[in-house]
C-alpha atoms as one frame of an Amber mdcrd trajectory, in Angstrom:
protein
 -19.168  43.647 -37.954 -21.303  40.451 -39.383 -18.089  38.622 -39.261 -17.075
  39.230 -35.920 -20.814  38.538 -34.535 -20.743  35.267 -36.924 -17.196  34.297
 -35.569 -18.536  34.745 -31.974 -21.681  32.634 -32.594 -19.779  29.653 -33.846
 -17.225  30.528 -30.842 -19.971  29.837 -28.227 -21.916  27.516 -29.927 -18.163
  25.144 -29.183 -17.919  26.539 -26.176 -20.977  26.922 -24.192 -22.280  22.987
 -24.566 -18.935  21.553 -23.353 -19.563  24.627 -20.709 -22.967  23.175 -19.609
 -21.789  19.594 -19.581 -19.074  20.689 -17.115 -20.722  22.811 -14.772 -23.621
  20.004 -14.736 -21.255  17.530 -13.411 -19.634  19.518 -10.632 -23.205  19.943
  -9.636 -23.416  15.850  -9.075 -19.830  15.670  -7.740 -20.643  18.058  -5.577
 -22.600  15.911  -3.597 -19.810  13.569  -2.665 -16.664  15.607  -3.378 -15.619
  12.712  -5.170 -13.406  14.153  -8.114 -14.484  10.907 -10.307 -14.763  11.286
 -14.164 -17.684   9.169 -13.898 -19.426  12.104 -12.160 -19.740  13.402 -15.634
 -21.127  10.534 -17.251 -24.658  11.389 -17.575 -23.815  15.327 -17.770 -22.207
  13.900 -21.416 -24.531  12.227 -22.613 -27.570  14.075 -21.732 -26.180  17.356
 -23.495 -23.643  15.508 -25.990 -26.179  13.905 -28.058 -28.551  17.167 -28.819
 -25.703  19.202 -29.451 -23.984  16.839 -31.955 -27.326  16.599 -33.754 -27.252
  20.478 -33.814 -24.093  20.977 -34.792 -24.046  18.157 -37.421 -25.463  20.612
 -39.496 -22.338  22.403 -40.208 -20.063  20.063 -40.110 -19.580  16.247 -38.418
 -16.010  17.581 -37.180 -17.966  20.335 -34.918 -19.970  17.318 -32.646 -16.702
  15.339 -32.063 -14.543  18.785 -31.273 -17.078  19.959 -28.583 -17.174  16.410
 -27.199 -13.723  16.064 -26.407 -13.701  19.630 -25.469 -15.989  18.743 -22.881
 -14.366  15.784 -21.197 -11.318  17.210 -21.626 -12.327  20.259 -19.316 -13.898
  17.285 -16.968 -10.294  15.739 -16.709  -8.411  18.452 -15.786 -10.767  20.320
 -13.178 -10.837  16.279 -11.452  -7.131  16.329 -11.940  -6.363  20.122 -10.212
  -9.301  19.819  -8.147  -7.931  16.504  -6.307  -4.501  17.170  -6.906  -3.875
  13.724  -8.362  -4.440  12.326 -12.272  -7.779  10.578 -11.911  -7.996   6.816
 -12.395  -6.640   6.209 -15.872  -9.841   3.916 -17.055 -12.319   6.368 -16.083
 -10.354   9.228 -18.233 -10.295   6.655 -21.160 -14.115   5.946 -20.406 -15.414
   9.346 -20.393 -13.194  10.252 -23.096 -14.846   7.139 -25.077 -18.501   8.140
 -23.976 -18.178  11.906 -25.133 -17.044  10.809 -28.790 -19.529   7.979 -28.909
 -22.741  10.683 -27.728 -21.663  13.580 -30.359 -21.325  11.206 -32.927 -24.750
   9.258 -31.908 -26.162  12.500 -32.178 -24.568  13.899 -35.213 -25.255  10.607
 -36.802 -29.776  10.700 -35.972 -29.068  13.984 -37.583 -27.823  12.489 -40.993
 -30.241   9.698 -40.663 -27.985   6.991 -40.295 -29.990   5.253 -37.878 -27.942
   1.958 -37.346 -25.062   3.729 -36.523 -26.681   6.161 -34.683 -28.087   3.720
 -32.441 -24.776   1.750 -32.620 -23.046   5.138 -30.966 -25.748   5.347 -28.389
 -25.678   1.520 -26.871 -21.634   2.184 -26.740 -22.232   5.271 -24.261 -24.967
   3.036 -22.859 -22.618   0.809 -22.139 -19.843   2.295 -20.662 -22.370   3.866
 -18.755 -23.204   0.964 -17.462 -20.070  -0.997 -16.607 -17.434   1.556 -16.040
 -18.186   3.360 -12.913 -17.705   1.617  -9.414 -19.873  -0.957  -9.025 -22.068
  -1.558  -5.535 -19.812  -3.902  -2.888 -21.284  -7.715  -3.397 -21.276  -9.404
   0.098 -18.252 -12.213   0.083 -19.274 -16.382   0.594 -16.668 -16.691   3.347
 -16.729 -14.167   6.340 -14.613 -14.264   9.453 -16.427 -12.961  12.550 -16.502
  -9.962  13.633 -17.663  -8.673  17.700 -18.566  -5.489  17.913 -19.329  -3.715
  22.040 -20.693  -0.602  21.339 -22.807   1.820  23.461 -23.676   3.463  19.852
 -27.338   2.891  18.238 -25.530   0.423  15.646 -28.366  -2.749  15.535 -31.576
  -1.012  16.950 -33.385   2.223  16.994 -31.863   4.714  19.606 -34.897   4.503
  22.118 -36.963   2.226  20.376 -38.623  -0.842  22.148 -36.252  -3.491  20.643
 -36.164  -2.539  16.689 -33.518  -3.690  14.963 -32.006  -1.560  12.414 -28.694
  -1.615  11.182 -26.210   1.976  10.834 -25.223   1.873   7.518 -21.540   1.101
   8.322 -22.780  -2.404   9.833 -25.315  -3.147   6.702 -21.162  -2.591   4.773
 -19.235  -4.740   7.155 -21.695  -7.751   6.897 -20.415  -7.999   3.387 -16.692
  -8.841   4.550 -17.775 -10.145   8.172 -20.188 -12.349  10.060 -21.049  -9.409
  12.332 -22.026 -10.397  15.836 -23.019  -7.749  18.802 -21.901  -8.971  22.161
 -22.304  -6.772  25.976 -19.135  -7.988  27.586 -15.856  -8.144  26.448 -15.610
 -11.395  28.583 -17.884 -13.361  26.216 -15.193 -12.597  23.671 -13.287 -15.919
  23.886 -16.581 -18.313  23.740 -17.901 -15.608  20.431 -14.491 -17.579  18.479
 -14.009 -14.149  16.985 -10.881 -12.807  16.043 -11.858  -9.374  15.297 -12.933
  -6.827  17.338 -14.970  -3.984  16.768 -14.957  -1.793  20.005 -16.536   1.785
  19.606 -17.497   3.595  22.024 -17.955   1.506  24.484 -19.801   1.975  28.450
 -17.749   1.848  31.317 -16.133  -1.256  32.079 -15.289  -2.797  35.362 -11.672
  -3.931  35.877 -12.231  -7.432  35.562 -13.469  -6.511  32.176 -10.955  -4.619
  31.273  -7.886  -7.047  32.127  -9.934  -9.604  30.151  -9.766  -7.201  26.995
  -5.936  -6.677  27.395  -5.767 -10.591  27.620  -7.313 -11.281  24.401  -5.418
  -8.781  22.840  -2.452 -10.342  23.980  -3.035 -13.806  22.790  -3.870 -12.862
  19.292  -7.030 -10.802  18.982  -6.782  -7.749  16.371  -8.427  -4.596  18.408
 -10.167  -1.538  16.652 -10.859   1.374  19.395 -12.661   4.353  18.528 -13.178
   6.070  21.617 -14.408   9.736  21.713 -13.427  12.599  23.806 -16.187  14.754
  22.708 -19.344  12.687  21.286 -21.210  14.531  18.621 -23.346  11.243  17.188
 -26.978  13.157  16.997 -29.590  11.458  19.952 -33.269  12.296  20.795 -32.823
  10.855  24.150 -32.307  13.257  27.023 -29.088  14.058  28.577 -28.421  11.368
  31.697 -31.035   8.841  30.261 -28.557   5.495  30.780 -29.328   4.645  27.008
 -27.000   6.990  25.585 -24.006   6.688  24.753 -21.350   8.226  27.034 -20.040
  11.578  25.744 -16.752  10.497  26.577 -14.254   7.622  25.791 -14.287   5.734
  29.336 -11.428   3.484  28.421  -8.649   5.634  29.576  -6.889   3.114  32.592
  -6.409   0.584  29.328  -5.208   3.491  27.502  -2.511   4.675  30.083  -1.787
   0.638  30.728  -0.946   0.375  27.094   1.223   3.591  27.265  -0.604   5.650
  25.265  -1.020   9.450  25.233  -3.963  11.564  23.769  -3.036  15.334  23.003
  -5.680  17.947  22.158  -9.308  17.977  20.834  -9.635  19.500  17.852 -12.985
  20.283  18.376 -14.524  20.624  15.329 -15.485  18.737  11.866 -12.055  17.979
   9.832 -11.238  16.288   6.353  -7.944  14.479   6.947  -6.306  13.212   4.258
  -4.015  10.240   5.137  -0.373   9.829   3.450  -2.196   7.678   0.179  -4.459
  10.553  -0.119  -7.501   8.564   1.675 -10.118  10.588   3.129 -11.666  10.516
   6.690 -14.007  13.304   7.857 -14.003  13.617  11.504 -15.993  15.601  14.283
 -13.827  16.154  17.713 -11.459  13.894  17.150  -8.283  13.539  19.597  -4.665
  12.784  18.643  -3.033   9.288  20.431   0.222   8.663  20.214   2.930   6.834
  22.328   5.336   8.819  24.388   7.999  10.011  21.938   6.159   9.372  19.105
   4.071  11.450  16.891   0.240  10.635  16.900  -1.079   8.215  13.955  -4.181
   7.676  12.345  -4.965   4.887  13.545  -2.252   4.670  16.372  -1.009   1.222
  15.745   0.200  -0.754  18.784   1.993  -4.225  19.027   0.723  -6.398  22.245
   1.768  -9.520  23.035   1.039 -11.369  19.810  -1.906  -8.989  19.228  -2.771
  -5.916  17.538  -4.440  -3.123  18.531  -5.563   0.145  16.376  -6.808   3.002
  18.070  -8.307   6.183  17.227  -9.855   9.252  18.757 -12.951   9.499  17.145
 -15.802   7.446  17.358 -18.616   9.967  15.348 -16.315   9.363  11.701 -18.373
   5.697  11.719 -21.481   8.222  11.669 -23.656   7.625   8.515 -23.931  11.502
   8.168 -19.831  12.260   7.960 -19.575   9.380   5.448 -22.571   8.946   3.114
 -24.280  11.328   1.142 -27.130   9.117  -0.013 -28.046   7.064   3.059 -30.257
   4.525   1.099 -26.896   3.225  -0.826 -24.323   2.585   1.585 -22.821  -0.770
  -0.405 -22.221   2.059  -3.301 -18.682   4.134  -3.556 -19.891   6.037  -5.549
 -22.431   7.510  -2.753 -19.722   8.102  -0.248 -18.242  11.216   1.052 -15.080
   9.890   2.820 -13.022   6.815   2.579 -14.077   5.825   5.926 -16.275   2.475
   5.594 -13.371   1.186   3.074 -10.464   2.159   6.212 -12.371   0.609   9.017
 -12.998  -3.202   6.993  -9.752  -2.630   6.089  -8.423  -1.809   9.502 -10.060
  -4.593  10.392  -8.768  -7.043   8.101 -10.745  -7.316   5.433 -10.409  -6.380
   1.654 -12.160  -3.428  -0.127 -12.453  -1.358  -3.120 -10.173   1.691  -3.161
  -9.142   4.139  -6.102 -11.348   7.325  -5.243 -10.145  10.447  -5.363 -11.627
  13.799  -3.732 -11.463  16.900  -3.965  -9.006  18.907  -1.886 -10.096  21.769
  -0.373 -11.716  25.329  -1.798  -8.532  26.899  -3.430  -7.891  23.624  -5.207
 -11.737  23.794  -6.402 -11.497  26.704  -7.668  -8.324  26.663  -9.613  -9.879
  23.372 -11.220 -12.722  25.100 -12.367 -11.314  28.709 -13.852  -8.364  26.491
 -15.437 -10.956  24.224 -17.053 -12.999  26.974 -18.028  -9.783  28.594 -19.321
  -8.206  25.868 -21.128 -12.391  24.974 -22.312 -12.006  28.788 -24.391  -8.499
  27.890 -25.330  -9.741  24.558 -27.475 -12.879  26.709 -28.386 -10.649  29.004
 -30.605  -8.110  26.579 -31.767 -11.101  24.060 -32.946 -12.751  27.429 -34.612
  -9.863  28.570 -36.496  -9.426  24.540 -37.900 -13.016  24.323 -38.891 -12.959
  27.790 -40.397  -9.771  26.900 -42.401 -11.171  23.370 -43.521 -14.515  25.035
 -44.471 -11.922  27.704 -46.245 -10.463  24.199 -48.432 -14.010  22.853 -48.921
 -15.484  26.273 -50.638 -12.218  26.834 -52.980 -12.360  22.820 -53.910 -15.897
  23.238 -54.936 -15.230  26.432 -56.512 -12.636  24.808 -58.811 -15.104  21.601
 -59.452 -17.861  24.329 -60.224 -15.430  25.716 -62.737 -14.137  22.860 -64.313
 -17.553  21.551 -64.653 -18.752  25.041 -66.866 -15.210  24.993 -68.628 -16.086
  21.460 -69.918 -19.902  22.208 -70.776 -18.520  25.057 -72.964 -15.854  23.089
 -74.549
């Protein structure tokens, strides 16, 4: 009975800190749904380094086991949990960062200070330079118009405040952003991109003047909404609003282009490279005969024009989970701010991956948890059978040492 309780203690003192250090950074990844090793950075070290000091007194070996035990039960729920391999460097980094915080702490338990503190600055480090990094604005910006009805450079019924959504404070770091109120000050602005999102109604004059500057070169991104769901304090009529619904539809129709069904509710859609948008009422456009895109991507003239039926996925609240760190991927939610400077032209970090949907959640965790026990009892039959070695190898020094006193 001893030996069954003893064999169950060491069992769950292997399995329950790699455990901990799992469950601790779903919690944080949970945040995002960002299925990012890095997630369990902190997670490692904070529970890495007391448990290899605790378990340094049995045996170095233990630390080391329960720190790959831990990342490796990381990996895999990211892996099933986004149904993708995460990001090869950030497996290799919090692979590296587990060893270095068991050891760091196995090693302040032996009193090897030097090394100890050697192990920790490592973790430190990688810490500190492997996950994404914030987006640094670029020296060279093209400009960018954006017509909007959407509270995107002031406070929605304020006198005049300017404030920037968080998706413009991330496109001033690729564009020289510039807010214009008609579309026919487009060819004096010099700009080549244009942001159009949700726009008022626009007279016909207006609108032919759009279409023209499409066709002689402009790039176009559209997000008009069927169904507006961007949050506003302002009554319902009150002229500073934005209009519930897209008003561009004669341009539409001139362009050929058909919208299909609202799906009127909050959606994760993944595209084809397993980028993420989260969307709120969003419509389907396509072109007769086609399927619907996202975006719907239209040659005219020598333009181009991407459209999409959603204007509330530029919404801080669908995108960002931390709205004080918008220039940060790893405070995002969706992809979107990285499709939409993209969409417009401009280069951006990519390499996230998210987590799917519930079932895949949960058949990352109970296989991680699963496969957590597995290494549990291989690592405590090793350790048992090296311990095993150890006591008959002092055993037969002990003896050989009597055997030569009495000779």
């Amino acid at each position: 009975m001893m030996s069954f309780v003893r064999c169950l203690s060491r069992l769950l003192t292997l399995l329950l800190p790699a455990t901990l250090m799992l469950l601790a950074g779903l919690a944080a990844a949970w945040r995002t749904g960002q299925a990012d090793p890095w997630c369990w950075g902190w997670p490692a070290l904070l529970s890495l380094v007391p448990t290899g000091w605790w378990l340094a007194r049995r045996d170095f070996l233990h630390a080391l086991w329960v720190g790959l035990g831990g990342a490796g039960m990381a990996l895999l729920f990211c892996a099933l949990a986004a149904a993708r391999m995460p990001d090869p460097w950030a497996m290799i980094g919090l692979l590296l960062l587990a060893l270095a915080a068991a050891a760091a702490g196995a090693l302040l338990w032996q009193r090897r200070w030097l090394s100890a503190c050697v192990a920790l600055a490592a973790a430190l480090l990688l810490l500190g330079f492997g996950p994404a990094r914030p987006i640094s604005s670029q020296p060279d910006r093209p400009v960018l118009a954006v017509i909007t009805a959407l509270p995107l450079f002031w406070e929605e019924g304020g006198a005049g405040t300017r404030r920037d959504a968080p998706i413009v404070t991330l496109l001033r770091s690729r564009f020289d952003v510039r807010p214009i109120d008609d579309v026919r000050a487009l060819a004096a602005s010099g700009a080549p991109v244009l942001l159009l999102a949700q726009p008022r109604p626009m007279t016909p004059q207006a609108l032919v003047a759009l279409d023209r500057w499409v066709r002689d070169g402009g790039r176009l991104l559209l997000l008009t909404d069927p169904r507006l769901r961007w949050p506003s304090d302002l009554p319902l009529g009150d002229r500073r609003r934005a209009p519930m619904v897209g008003t561009l539809g004669p341009l539409l129709a001139h362009w050929g282009v058909r919208d299909g069904a609202v799906r009127d509710r909050e959606i994760r859609h993944f595209l084809p490279d397993d980028r993420l948008l989260t969307m709120a009422g969003m419509q389907p456009l396509s072109l007769e005969g086609q399927e619907g895109a996202v975006p719907l991507r239209l040659r005219i003239g020598r333009g181009e024009a991407l459209l999409l039926g959603d204007a509330d996925l530029i919404d801080d609240r669908l995108w960002l989970a931390d709205p004080a760190r918008p220039l940060d991927p790893r405070a995002w939610s969706a992809d979107t701010p990285a499709l939409v400077a993209q969409w417009l032209g401009a280069e951006m970090p990519d390499g996230r991956r998210w987590m799917r949907d519930v079932a895949d959640v949960r058949l990352g965790l109970r296989s991680a948890l699963l496969a957590g026990t597995g290494w549990a009892i291989l690592g405590l039959m090793l350790l048992r059978r090296r311990s095993g070695r150890n006591g008959m190898r002092t055993k037969s020094e002990n003896k050989l040492v009597k055997g030569g006193k009495n000779g």
